[in-house]
KOLSEVEX-405475 format. One record per residue (C-alpha): x, y, z; residue in three letters. Coordinates in pm, 1 decimal, decimal comma. Example, Ala and Ser with C-alpha at 12.3 -4.5 7.8 and 13.67 -1.06 7.14 Angstrom:
# KOLSEVEX-405475
rodren px:1230,0 | py:-450,0 | pz:780,0 | zator:ALA
rodren px:1367,0 | py:-106,0 | pz:714,0 | zator:SER
This chain:
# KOLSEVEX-405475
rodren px:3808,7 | py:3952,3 | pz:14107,0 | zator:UNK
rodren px:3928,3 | py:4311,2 | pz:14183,2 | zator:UNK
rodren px:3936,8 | py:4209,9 | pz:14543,2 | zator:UNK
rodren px:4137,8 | py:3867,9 | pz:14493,9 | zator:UNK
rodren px:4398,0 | py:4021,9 | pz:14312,4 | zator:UNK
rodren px:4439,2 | py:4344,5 | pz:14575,5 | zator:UNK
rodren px:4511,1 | py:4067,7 | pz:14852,0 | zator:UNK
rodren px:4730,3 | py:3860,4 | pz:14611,2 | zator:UNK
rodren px:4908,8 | py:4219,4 | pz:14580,8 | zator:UNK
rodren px:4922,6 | py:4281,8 | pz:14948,0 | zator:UNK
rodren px:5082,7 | py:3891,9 | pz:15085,9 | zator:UNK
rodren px:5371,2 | py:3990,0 | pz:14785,2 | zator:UNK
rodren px:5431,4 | py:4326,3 | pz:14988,7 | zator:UNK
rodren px:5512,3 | py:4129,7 | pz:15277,9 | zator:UNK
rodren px:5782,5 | py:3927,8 | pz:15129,3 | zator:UNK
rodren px:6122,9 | py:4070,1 | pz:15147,8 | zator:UNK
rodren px:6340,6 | py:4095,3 | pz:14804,2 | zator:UNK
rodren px:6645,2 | py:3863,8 | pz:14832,8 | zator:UNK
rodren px:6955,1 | py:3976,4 | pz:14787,6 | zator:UNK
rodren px:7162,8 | py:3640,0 | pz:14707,8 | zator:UNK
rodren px:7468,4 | py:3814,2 | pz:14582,2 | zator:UNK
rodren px:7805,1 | py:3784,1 | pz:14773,5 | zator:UNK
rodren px:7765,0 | py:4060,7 | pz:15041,3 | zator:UNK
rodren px:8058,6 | py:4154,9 | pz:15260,1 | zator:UNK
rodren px:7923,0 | py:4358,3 | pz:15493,4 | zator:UNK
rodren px:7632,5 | py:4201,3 | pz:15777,2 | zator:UNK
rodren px:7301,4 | py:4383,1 | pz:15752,9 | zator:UNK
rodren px:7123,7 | py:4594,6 | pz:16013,5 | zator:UNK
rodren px:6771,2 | py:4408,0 | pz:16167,2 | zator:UNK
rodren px:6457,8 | py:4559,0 | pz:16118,4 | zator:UNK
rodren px:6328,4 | py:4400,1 | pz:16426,6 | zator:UNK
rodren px:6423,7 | py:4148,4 | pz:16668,5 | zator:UNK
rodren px:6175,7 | py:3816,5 | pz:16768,1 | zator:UNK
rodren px:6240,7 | py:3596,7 | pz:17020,5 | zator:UNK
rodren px:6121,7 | py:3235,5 | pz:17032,4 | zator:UNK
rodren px:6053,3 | py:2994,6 | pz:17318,3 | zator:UNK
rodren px:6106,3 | py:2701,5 | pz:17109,8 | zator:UNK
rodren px:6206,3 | py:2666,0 | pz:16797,5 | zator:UNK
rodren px:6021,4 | py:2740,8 | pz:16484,3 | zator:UNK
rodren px:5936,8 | py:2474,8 | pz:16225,4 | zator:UNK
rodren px:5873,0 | py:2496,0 | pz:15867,4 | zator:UNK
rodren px:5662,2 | py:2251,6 | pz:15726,7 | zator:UNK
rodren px:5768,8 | py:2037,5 | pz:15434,9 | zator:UNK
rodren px:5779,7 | py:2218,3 | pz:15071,3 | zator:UNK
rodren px:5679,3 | py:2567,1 | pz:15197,0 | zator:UNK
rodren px:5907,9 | py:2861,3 | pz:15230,1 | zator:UNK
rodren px:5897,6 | py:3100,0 | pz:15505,7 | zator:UNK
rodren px:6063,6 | py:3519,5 | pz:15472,2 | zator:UNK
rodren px:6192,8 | py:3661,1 | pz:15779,2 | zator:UNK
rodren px:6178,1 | py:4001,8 | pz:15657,3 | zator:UNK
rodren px:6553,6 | py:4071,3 | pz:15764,8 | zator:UNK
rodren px:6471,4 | py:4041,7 | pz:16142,2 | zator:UNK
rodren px:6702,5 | py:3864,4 | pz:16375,3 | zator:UNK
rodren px:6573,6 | py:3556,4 | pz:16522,2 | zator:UNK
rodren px:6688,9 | py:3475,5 | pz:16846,0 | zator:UNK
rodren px:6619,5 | py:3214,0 | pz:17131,4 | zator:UNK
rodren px:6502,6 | py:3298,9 | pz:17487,1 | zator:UNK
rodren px:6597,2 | py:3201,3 | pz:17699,8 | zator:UNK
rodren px:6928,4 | py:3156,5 | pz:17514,8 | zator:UNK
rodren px:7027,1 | py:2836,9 | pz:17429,0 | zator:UNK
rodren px:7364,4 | py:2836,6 | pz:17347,0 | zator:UNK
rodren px:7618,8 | py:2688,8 | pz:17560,7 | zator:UNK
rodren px:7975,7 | py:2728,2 | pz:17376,3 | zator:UNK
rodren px:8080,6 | py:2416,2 | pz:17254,2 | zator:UNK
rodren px:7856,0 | py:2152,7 | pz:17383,3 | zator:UNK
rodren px:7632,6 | py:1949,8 | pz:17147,9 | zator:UNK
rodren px:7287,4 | py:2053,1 | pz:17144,3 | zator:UNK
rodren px:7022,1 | py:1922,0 | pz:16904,3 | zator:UNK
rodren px:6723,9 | py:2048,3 | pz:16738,9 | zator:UNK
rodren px:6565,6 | py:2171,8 | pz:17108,2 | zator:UNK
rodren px:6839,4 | py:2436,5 | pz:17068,5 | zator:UNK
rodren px:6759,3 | py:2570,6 | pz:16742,9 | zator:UNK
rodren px:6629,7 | py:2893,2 | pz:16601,8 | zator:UNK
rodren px:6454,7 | py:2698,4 | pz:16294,0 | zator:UNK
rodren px:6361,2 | py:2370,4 | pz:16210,8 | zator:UNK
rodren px:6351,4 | py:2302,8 | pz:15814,1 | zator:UNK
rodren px:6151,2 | py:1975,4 | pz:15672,2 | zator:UNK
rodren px:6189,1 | py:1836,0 | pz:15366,3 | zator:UNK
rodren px:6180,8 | py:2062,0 | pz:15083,6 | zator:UNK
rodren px:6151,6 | py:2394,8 | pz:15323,4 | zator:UNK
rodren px:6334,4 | py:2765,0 | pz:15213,0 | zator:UNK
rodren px:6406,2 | py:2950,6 | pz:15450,1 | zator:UNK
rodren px:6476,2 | py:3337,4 | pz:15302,1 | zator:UNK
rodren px:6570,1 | py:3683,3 | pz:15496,0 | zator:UNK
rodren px:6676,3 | py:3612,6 | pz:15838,1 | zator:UNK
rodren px:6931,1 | py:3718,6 | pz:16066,8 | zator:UNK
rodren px:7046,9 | py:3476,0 | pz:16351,8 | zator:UNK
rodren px:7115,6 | py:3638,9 | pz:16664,7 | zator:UNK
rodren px:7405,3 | py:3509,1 | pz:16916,8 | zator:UNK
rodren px:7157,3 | py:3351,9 | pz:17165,4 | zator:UNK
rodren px:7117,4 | py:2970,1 | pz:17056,5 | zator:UNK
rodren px:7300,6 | py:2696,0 | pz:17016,6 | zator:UNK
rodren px:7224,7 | py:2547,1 | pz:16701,5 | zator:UNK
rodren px:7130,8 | py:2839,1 | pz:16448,2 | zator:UNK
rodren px:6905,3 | py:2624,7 | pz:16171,3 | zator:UNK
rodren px:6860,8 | py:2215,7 | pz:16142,0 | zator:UNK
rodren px:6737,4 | py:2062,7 | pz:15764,2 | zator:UNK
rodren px:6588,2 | py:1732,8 | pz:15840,2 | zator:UNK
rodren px:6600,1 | py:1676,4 | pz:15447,0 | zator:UNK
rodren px:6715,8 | py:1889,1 | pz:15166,2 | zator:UNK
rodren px:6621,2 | py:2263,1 | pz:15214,8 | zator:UNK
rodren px:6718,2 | py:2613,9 | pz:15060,0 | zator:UNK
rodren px:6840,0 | py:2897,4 | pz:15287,8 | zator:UNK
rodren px:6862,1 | py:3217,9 | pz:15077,2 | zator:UNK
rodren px:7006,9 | py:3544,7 | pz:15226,8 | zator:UNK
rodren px:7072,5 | py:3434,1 | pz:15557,3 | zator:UNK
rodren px:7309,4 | py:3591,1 | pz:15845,9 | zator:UNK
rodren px:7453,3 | py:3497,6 | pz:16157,8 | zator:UNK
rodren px:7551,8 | py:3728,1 | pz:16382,8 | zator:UNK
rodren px:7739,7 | py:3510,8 | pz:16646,7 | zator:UNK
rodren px:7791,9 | py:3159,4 | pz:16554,8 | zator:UNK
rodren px:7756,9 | py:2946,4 | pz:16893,2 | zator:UNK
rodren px:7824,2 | py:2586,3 | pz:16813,7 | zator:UNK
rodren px:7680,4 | py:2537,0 | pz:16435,0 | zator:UNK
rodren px:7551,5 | py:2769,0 | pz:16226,2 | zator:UNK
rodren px:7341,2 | py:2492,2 | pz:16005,5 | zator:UNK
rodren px:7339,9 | py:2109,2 | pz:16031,7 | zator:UNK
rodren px:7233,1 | py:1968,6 | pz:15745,2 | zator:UNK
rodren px:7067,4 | py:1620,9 | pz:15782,3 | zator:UNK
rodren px:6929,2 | py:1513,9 | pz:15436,2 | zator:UNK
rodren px:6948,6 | py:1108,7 | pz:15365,2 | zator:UNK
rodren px:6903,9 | py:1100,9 | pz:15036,9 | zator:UNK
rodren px:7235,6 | py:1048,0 | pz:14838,2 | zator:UNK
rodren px:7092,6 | py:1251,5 | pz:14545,3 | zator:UNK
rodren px:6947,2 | py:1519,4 | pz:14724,2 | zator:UNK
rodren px:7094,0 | py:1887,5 | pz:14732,6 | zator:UNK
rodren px:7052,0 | py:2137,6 | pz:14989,6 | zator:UNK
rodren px:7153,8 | py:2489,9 | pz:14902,5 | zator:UNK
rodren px:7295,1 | py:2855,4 | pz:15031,7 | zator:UNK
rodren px:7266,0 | py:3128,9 | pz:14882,9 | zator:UNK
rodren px:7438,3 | py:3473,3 | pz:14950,9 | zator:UNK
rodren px:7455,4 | py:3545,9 | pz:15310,2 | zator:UNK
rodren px:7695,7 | py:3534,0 | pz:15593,6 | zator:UNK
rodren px:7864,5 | py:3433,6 | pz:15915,9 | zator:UNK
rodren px:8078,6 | py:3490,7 | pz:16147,5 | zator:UNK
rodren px:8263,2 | py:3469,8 | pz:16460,3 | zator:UNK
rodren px:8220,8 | py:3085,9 | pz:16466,5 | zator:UNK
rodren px:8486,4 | py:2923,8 | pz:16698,4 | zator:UNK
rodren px:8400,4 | py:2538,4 | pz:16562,9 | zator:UNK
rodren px:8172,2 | py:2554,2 | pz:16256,8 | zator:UNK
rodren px:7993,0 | py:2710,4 | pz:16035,5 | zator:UNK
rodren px:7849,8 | py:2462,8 | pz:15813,5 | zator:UNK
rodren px:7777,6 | py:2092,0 | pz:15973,4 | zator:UNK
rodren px:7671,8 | py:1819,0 | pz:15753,7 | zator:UNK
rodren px:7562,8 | py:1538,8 | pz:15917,9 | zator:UNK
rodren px:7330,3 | py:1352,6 | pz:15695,0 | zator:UNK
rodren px:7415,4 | py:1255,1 | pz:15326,1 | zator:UNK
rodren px:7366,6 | py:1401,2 | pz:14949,2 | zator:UNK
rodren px:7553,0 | py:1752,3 | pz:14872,3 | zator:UNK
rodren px:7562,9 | py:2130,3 | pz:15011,3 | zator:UNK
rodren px:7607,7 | py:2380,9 | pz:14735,0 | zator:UNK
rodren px:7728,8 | py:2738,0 | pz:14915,4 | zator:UNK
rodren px:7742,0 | py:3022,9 | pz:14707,0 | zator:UNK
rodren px:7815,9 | py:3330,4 | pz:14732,1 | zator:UNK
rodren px:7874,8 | py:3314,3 | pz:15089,9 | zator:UNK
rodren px:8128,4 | py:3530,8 | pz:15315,2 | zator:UNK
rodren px:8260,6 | py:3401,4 | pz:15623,0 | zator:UNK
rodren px:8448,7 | py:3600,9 | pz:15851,7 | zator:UNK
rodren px:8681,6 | py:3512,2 | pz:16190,8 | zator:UNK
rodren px:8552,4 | py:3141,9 | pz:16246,6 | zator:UNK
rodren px:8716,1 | py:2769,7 | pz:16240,5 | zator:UNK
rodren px:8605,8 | py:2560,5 | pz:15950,5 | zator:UNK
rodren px:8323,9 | py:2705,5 | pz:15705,7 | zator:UNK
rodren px:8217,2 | py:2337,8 | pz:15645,5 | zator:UNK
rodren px:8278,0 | py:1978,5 | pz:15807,2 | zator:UNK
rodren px:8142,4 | py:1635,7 | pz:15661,1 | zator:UNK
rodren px:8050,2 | py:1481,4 | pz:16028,7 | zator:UNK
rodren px:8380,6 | py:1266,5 | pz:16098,2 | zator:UNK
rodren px:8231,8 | py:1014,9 | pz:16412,2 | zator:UNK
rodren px:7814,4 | py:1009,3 | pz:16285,3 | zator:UNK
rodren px:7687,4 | py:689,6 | pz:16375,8 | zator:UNK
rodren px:7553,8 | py:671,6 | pz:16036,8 | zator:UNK
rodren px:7807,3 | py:802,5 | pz:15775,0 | zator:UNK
rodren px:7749,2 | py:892,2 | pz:15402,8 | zator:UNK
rodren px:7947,2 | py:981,9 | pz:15103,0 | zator:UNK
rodren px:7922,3 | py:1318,4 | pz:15140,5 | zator:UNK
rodren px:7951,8 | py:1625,6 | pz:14856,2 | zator:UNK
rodren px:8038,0 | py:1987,5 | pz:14863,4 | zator:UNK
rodren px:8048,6 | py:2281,0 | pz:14642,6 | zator:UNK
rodren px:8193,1 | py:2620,4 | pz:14738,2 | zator:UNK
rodren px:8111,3 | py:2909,5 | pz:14491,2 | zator:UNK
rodren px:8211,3 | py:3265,6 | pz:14479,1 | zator:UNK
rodren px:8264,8 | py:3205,6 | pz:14842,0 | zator:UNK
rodren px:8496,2 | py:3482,4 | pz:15037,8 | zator:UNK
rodren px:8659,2 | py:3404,5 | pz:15365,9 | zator:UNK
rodren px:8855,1 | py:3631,9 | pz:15587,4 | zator:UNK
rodren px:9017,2 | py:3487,7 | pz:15893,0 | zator:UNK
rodren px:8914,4 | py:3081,2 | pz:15835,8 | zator:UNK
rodren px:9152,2 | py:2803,3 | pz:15970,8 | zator:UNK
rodren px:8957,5 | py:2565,5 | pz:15721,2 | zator:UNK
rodren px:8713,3 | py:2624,6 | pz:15426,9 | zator:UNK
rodren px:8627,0 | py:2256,2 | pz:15433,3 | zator:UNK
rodren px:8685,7 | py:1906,2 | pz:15603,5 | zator:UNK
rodren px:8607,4 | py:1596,6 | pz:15442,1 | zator:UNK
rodren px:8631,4 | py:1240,5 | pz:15531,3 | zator:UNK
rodren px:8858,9 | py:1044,4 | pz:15250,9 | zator:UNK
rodren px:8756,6 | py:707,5 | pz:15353,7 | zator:UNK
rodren px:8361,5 | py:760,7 | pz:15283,1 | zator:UNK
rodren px:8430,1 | py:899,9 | pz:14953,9 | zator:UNK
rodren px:8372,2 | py:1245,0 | pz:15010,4 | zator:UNK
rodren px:8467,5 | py:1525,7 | pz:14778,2 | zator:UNK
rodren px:8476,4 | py:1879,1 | pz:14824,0 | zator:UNK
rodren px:8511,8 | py:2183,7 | pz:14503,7 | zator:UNK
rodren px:8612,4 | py:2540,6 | pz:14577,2 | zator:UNK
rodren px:8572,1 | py:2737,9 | pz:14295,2 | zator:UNK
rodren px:8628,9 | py:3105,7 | pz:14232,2 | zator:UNK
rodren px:8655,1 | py:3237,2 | pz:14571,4 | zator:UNK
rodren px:8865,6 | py:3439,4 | pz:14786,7 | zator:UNK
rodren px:9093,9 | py:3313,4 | pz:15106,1 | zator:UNK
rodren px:9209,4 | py:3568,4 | pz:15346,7 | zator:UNK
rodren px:9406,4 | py:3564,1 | pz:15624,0 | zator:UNK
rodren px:9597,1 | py:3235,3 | pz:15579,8 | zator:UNK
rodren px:9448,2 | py:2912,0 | pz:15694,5 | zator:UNK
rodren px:9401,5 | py:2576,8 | pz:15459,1 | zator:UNK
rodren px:9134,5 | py:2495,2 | pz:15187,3 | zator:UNK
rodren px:9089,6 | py:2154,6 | pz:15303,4 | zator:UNK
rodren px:9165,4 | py:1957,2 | pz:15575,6 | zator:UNK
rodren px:9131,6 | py:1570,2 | pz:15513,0 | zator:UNK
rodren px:9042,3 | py:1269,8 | pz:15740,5 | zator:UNK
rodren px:8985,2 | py:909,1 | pz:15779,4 | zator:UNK
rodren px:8625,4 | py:936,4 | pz:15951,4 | zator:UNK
rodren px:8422,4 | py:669,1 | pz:16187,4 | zator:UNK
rodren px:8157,1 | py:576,3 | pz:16277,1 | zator:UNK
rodren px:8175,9 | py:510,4 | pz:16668,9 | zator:UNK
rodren px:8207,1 | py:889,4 | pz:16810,0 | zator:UNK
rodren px:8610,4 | py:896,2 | pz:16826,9 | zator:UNK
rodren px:8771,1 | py:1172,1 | pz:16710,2 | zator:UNK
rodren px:8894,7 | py:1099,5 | pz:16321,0 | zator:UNK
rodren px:9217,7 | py:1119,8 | pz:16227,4 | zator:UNK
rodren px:9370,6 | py:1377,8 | pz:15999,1 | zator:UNK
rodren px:9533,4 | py:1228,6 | pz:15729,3 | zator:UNK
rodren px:9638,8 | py:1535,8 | pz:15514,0 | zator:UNK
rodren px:9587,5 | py:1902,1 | pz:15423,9 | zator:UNK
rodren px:9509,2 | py:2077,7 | pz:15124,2 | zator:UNK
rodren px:9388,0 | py:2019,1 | pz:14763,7 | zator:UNK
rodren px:9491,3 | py:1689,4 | pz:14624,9 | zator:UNK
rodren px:9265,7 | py:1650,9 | pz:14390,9 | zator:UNK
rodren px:9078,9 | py:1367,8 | pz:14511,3 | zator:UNK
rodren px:8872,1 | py:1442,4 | pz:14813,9 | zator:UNK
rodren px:8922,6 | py:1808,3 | pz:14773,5 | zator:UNK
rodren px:8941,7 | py:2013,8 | pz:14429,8 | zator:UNK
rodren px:9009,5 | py:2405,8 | pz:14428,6 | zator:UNK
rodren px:8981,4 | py:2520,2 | pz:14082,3 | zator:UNK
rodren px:9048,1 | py:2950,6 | pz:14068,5 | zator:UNK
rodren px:9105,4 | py:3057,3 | pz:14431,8 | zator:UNK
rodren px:9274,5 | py:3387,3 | pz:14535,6 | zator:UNK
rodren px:9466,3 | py:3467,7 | pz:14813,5 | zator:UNK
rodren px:9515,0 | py:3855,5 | pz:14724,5 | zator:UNK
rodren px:9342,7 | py:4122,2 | pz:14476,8 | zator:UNK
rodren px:8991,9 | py:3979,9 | pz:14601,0 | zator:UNK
């Protein structure tokens, strides 16, 4: 019994605590790994990266062009948490959800193309973030491609393009839903784009805007690759909602 419990006691040493509280300021690694290929987590099970920064190499970020999974650092299934990790600046694709997934306490260093694509079907599913941070990012931060809703909060973004887009040309295309809480950005052109056609909405609440730029931009979206068409800017109530956001004092 004594035994059982002393190895019980040792796997909870391994696991990192979580800081999910907004953080301004990007942590230091305690270690760098670097993965051929990227790493999968299976379906319901959580993996803790212990505040290392996972990285690809060879890299396999090329700027803007659309990569896929192949290019990612981590691969969630359904159900997955990822907690603890840094993402280096040498991929492409930073972390794919194939369903609804968790990432707690995560940071990337050096957004290349997308930070995290979020691919869940489900209309009722939610995937979430937690604390963390990224920056950098010259497209996106946040890309959600499949359906359901993204809840970020207590997230800081810092120097990028949009924190979130609802995919405007998928070949598939969902209603789409997005929460934004406690949320500070410094240096954004767009917290979040949404596509009012599909019935998208989008809520920033109690956050903190920087450095100019727009809380929403809003679009009529397709579904045969072209680029959609902007169709307005800023909280109207409708497809986007901002309910307590500062500008100054935050």
């Amino acid at each position: 019994m004594h035994s059982h419990l002393f190895v019980l006691l040792a796997s909870t040493a391994l696991v990192t605590a979580q800081n999910t509280n907004l953080q301004t300021v990007f942590p230091v690694a305690t270690a760098t790994t670097h993965l051929a290929a990227a790493r999968t987590i299976a379906a319901g099970q959580t993996f803790d990266g212990g505040m290392k920064q996972w990285d690809r190499n060879p890299s396999t970020c090329n700027q803007q062009a659309e990569g896929g999974e192949k290019d990612a650092v981590f691969i969630l299934q359904d159900g997955a948490t990822l907690n603890n990790v840094i993402v280096g600046p040498n991929n492409g694709e930073g972390i794919h959800c194939k369903g609804k997934c968790t990432l707690n306490n995560i940071w990337w260093t050096d957004v290349c193309e997308d930070a995290a694509t979020f691919k869940q079907t489900s209309s009722s599913s939610t995937s979430y973030v937690n604390g963390g941070g990224a920056r950098h990012a010259s497209d996106k931060i946040f890309q959600h491609n499949g359906g359901g809703t993204l809840s970020v909060k207590n997230f800081y973004a810092y120097n990028s393009g949009k924190l979130y887009r609802s995919c405007g040309n998928c070949g598939t295309q969902y209603a789409r839903h997005s929460t934004f809480t406690n949320v500070k950005v410094e240096n954004i052109k767009v917290i979040a784009g949404v596509n009012a056609n599909y019935g998208d909405t989008t809520v920033i609440r109690n956050s903190c805007v920087k450095g100019g730029g727009n809380i929403c931009e809003i679009f009529n979206g397709n579904n045969g690759g072209k680029e959609p068409s902007k169709i307005g800017s800023g909280p109207e109530g409708r497809s986007c909602v901002a309910e307590g956001v500062r500008t100054s004092g935050c």
